[in-house]
Structures are given as structure tokens and as C-alpha cells.
N, C-alpha and C positions, 0 to 999 in steps of 0.2 A: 773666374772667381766671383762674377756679380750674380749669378744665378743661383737660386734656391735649390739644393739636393736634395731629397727623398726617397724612402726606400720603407717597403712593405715589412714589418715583420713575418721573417720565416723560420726565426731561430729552432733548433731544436729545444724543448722543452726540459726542464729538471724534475726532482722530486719538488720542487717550491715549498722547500722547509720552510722561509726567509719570511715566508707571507702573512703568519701566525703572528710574528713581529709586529705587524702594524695591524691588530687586531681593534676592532670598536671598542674594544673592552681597555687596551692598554691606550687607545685615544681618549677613552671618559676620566681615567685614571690622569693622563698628563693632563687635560684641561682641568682637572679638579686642584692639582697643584702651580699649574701657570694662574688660576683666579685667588692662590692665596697673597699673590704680588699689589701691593696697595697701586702699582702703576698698571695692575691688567683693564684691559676694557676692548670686549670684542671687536675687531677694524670692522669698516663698511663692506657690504657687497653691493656694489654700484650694478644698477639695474639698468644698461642702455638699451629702451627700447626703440628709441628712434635711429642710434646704428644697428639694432639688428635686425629693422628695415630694411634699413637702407642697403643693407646687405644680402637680403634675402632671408633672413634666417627666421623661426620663432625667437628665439631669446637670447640675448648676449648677456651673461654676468661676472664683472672680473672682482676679485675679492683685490681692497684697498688695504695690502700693508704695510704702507706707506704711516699710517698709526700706531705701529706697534711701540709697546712701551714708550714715547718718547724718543727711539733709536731710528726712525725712517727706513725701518727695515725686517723682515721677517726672523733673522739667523738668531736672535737671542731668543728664540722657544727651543733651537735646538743647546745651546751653549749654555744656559741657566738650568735645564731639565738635566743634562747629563751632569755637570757640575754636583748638583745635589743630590744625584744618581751613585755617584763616586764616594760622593761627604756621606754618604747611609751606608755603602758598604764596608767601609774603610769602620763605621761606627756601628755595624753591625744594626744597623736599623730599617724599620721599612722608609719608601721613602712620603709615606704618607702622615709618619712622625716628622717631617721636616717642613712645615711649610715658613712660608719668608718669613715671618717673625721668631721662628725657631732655628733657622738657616742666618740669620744676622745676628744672633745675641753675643751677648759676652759670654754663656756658656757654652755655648755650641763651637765658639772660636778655641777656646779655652780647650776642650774637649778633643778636639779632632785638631789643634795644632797650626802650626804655618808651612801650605804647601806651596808651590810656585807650578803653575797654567801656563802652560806652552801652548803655542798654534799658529798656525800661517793661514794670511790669509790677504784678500785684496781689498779689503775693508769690512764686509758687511758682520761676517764671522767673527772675527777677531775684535770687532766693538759689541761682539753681544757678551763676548767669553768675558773680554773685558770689563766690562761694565758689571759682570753677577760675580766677577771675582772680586772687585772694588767691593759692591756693597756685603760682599763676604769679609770683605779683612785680607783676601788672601793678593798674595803675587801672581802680575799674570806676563810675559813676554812673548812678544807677538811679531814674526818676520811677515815683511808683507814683499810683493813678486815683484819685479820692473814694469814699469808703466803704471804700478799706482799713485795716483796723484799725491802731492800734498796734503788737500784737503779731509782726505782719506785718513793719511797718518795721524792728522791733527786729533781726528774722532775719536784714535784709539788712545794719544798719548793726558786723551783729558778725562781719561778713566784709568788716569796714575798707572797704566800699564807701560813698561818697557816696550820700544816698540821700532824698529827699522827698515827701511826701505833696501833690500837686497837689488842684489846686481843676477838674481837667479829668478827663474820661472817660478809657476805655481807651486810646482811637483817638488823641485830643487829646493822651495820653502819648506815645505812637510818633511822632505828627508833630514833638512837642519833643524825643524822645532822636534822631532823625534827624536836625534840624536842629543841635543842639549838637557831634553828631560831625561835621557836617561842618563847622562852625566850628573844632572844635578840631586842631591836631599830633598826627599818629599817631590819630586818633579814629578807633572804628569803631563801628557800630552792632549789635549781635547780637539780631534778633527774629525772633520762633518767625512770624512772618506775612509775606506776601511781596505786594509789588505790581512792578506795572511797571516794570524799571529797576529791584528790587531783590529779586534771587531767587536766587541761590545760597546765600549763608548760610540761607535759610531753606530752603533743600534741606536744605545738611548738618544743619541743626537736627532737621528729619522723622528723615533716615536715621539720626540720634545714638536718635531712641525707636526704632528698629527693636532694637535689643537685648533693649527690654521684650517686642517681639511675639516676635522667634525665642526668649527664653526661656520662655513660655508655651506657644508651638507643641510647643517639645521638652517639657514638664513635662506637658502635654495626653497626648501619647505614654505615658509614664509612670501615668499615673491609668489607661490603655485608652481612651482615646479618641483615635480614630484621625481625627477633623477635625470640629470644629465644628461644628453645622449653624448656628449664629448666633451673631452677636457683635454686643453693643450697646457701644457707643463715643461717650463725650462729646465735646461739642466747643463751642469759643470762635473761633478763628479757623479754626480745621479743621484745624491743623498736626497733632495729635495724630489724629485722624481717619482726616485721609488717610494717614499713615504706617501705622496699623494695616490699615484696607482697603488701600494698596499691598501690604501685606505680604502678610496671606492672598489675595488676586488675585493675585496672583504666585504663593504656595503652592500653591493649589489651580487654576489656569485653568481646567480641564476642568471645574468641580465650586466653585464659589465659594459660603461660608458666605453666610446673609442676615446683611447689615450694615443692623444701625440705628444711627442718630447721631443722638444725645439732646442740646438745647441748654436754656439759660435762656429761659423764654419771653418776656422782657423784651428779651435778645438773640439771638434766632432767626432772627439772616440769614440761617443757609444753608434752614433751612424754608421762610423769603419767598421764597427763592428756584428753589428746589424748587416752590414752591407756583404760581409765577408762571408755569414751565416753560417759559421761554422761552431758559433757557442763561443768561443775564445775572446778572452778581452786582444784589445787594441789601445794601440799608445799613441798618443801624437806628442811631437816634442816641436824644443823653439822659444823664441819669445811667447808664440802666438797672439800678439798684440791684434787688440779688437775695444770695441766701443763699450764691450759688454765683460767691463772685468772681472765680474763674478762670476762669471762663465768658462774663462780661460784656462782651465782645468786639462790638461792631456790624459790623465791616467783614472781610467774609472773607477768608482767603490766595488768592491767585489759583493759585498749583499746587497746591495742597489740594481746590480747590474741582474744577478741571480732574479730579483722580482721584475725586472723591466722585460728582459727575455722572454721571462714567460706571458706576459699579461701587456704590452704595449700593444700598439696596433699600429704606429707608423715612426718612423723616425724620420726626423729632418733635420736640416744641416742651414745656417742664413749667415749671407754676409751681415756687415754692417747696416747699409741702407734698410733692411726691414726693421731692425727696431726704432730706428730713426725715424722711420715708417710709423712705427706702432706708438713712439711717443708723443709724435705730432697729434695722431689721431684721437688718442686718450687726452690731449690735454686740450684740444678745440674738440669735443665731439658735437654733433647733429643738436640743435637749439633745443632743448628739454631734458637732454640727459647731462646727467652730472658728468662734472670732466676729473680724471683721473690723473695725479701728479706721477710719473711711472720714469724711474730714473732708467738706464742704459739696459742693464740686464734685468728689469720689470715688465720692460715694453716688447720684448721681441715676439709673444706670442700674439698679440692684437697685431703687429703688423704683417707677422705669418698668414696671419687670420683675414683683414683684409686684400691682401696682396692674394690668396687664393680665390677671393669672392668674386672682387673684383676684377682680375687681371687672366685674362684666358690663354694666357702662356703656361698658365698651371691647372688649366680646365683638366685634365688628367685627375690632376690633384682632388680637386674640390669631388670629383665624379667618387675616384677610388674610395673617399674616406665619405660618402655620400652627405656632404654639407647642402643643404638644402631648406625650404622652406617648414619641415617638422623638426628643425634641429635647435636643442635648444642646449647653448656651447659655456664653459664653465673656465676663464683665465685665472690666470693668479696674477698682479701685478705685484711682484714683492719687494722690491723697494721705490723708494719715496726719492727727490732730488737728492740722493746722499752725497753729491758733486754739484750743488749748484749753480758753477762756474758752464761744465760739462753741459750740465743741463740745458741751461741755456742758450748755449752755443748750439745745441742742436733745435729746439723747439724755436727760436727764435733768431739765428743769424743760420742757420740752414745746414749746419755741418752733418756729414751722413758717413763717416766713417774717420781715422785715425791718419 
């Protein structure tokens, strides 16, 4: 269980309807309505060039969204965008009639009514939905899995949403914030995963983090780096995944960065599934307790899944220790470069990242996905100490797994 898994994609390919979804066009669109929020303000892309020395590499850049809104975390670009996504259809409107000051009024509340926001989640999600349902006026209730902390809950219950620590997994939260909203008046569900029969909000959830990608894309521009050769990308259900590969697949067609998507190895459906190669999703069930609770996901998005098959290039699978690994490394790095706040599930692809660089038990690795001296690699850290207790304990009294 200490060792890092890996597995080449071989999947059989689809028609890649799905990929259109996270088109340039519908990322200028969502950044143009996340910059009507008086809290927007682009994160950092933190430029380490003295680790991607030390590393070998040309360039290392991990996008810091650890800024976002106020929230220490990336998930409210998805949770706010679909929200208003919902509020324009329901009012028959585009949703570029809606920006924040039109989405807060007293008319717009007035207009479109009192719904109630359902979602599960292990923090970061569920204080975004939270949070854009508050400054809407509307209800929001929130189950979160076993093993999220306190601190976690705290975040959600001070954005006046309902909000409960279950005695169920990830999966087993979705299935009960599902079923509550359809029990309830006005209920709706808002989850970043998508199954059969339930896939448009988890579109616009994708296209709401397409803001994180086209900002990074243009800041990349900006350093001199004129396209990626790689980007490693976490992932839980694969919402966040596939919206960064739709993006850069879309970005570049001719010329597509290698995509790796790094999971918890305790929830590594999309690897099983990868690994199985037969096109078929994969379930993992369990607590699956891990360091990286935004990760702990068993059951993959089914449009996430549809663009990662076709367009990834490697999947992996990490215990604990690597992101433990990857947050020590972001928050001391190499004397010159800015250091990175990277909570549990932010840090695991820097520690993917150096653990293959450095560590020649995964010389394979580094060889396969050709990391090398012309490579200039592209992380997302996406959240911030959203556990600062957690945090701690690992950056600073040495804790490397649960």
C-alpha cells in the first residue's frame, strides 16, 4: 500500500461529445461572469524556478488557489457558476443577464423564489455552494462523509447552511443529498459528479473551474511559456480533471500537453479503471479514509470520465505520504522561490512530481511520461490550509498519513 501505482492510458476511445463542454469559448464566458463577484481576483501562479532546477526540469508552475474568493479553495467557481446557471434557467434568462449584483438583489430573490441547495461534500464543495447560496438569500444543506473534520463543518455551518457530519462515505452522501432534494419544495441538488439522468449541473459545475484553467493558461503566457508540456491534475470524481484536460484539449488540439491525474490510492476509481481498459467505469467503496479528503470519492463523474479516457495520458494512483511529500515541499521550497500554502488534497501532485524526479524506484515513470530537462510542467494547488490543525500536523510535526 506505500507504493505509487501507475498505468498508461490505453482506453478505447468514444465519439468525445463531452469535449465541446469545456470549450475556450464557454471558459471566456464563465470568467466573464466569476469577475462580476466584487470578491473575484485572479490567484497566483507561483513560478518555482529554483525547484524546477533542482529537479531537472525547464519550468515548474503551480497555480495558488489557495486565494480564491476568501474560501481557501478552488470549488466555489464550480458551485456559484452552476447556481446561477440554474437561477437563469428556471427565469428563463441568459446567464450573462445575471451577474452578482443582479443574482443578490431583492429583485432577483423576489423573482425566482426560495429554493433549498443540497450537496455532499468533505468541505471544500459544499462551503462554495454554501457560501453563493447565503449571499443569494437562498437554503443550502450540506451532508459531509466520515472523517471530515470539525473544522471542515465549521466552514460550512458559518455560511448559515444546514450542514452534518454523516456516518456514510462520499458516494452514500450524494445518494442522501439526492434523495432529500427531491423530497423537498423548490429542492435542488448541486454536485460537482454526474451520473445518468443527472448531468447538466455537473457540466456547468466543470465549465464554473474552467476560469481556474483560462487563468493559468494566460499567466503561463506571461512567465514565457508558451504551452505546457504537462500538467498533473488531482482528482476525486474527475469533475476537476476533466474540466482542466477539456480545457487544454481544446487549447492546444494539434499539440495536447501530457495529462496526468493523480488520485488517493484508497479511492483510485479512475486508475481501476484505466487499469482495467476496458472503457467501463469502476467503483471503489469503504470508508476509504486518506489524508486527502477531497479526493475520497469511489464513484467516478460519468462526463469527466468520457473526456479523461479519451485525452489523459497517464493515471496514478498515491498513498498518503506523497502529498505529505508534496506539502512539505510547497511550503519550504528552494531559497527564491515563493512557497505554496497547499492543504492535503492540493499538494499531492508536487509530491507525485518530485517523488518521480527524484526517486529512481519510479525511473520508469519519469522515462514513460518523458519528464526531463525540456519540460515545462503545470500543477494546480487547490486548496489552501482549509484544516489548519491538519495542516500542521503534517508540515510541521511530521504526520504522513491517517
Amino acid at each position: 500500500m506505500n507504493n505509487i501505482k501507475w498505468t498508461v492510458n490505453t482506453l478505447p476511445k468514444t465519439d468525445d461529445k463531452n469535449l465541446s463542454l469545456l470549450s475556450i469559448e464557454h471558459a471566456q464566458e464563465v470568467k466573464a461572469f466569476h469577475e462580476s463577484f466584487p470578491q473575484y481576483s485572479e490567484t497566483p501562479l507561483a513560478n518555482l524556478k529554483q525547484m524546477a532546477k533542482h529537479l531537472g526540469l525547464k519550468q515548474l508552475f503551480v497555480k495558488d488557489e489557495s486565494y480564491r474568493f476568501g474560501l481557501n479553495a478552488f470549488k466555489v467557481l464550480g458551485g456559484s457558476y452552476a447556481i446561477a446557471k440554474y437561477i437563469a434557467g428556471k427565469l428563463g434568462k441568459n446567464i450573462s443577464e445575471l451577474p452578482y449584483n443582479v443574482l443578490t438583489s431583492d429583485a432577483l430573490r423576489e423573482e425566482f423564489g426560495q429554493g433549498t441547495f443540497f450537496t455532499a461534500t468533505d468541505g471544500n464543495h459544499g462551503r462554495g455552494v454554501a457560501w453563493a447560496a447565503n449571499k443569494l438569500g437562498q437554503k443550502c444543506v450540506v451532508y459531509m462523509p466520515i472523517g471530515t473534520t470539525q473544522t471542515r463543518l465549521d466552514h460550512v455551518l458559518r455560511e448559515n447552511a444546514e450542514a452534518t457530519i454523516e456516518n456514510l462515505n462520499y458516494d452514500d452522501c450524494v445518494r442522501k443529498a439526492a434523495a432529500a432534494a427531491e423530497n423537498t419544495e423548490n429542492g435542488v441538488i448541486i454536485q460537482d459528479t454526474a451520473w445518468d439522468g443527472y448531468e447538466e449541473i455537473p457540466t456547468w459545475i466543470m465549465q464554473g473551474y474552467g476560469t481556474m484553467a483560462y487563468e493559468a493558461d494566460q499567466q503561463l503566457s506571461q512567465h514565457g511559456c508558451d504551452r505546457p508540456t504537462h500538467v498533473f491534475v488531482q482528482a476525486g470524481v474527475g469533475s476537476l480533471a476533466g474540466a482542466v484536460q477539456g480545457y487544454f484539449a481544446n487549447r492546444y488540439p494539434e499539440n495536447e500537453p501530457k495529462v496526468i491525474v493523480v488520485e488517493a490510492l484508497v479511492a483510485a476509481c479512475l486508475y481501476e479503471g484505466a487499469l482495467a481498459g476496458d472503457g467501463d467505469v469502476r467503483m471503489v467503496g469503504g470508508d476509504m479514509l486518506t489524508l486527502m479528503n477531497g479526493l475520497a470519492c469511489g464513484e467516478p463523474s460519468t462526463i469527466a470520465w468520457d473526456i479523461l479516457r479519451n485525452h489523459v495520458n497517464t493515471f496514478v494512483a498515491c498513498p498518503d505520504w506523497v502529498t505529505a511529500k508534496g506539502m512539505r515541499a510547497l511550503a519550504a521550497p528552494i531559497k527564491g522561490d515563493i512557497p505554496v500554502t497547499a492543504g492535503e488534497s492540493g499538494a499531492v501532485t508536487m509530491g507525485l512530481l518530485y517523488t518521480i524526479m527524484t526517486d529512481d524506484k519510479y525511473k520508469d515513470l519519469r522515462e514513460k511520461l518523458e519528464l526531463n530537462k525540456n519540460s515545462s510542467v503545470l500543477l494546480f494547488s487547490t486548496e489552501g490550509d482549509t484544516d489548519p490543525n491538519r495542516y500542521r500536523s503534517v508540515v510541521w510535526d511530521g504526520v504522513n498519513s491517517l
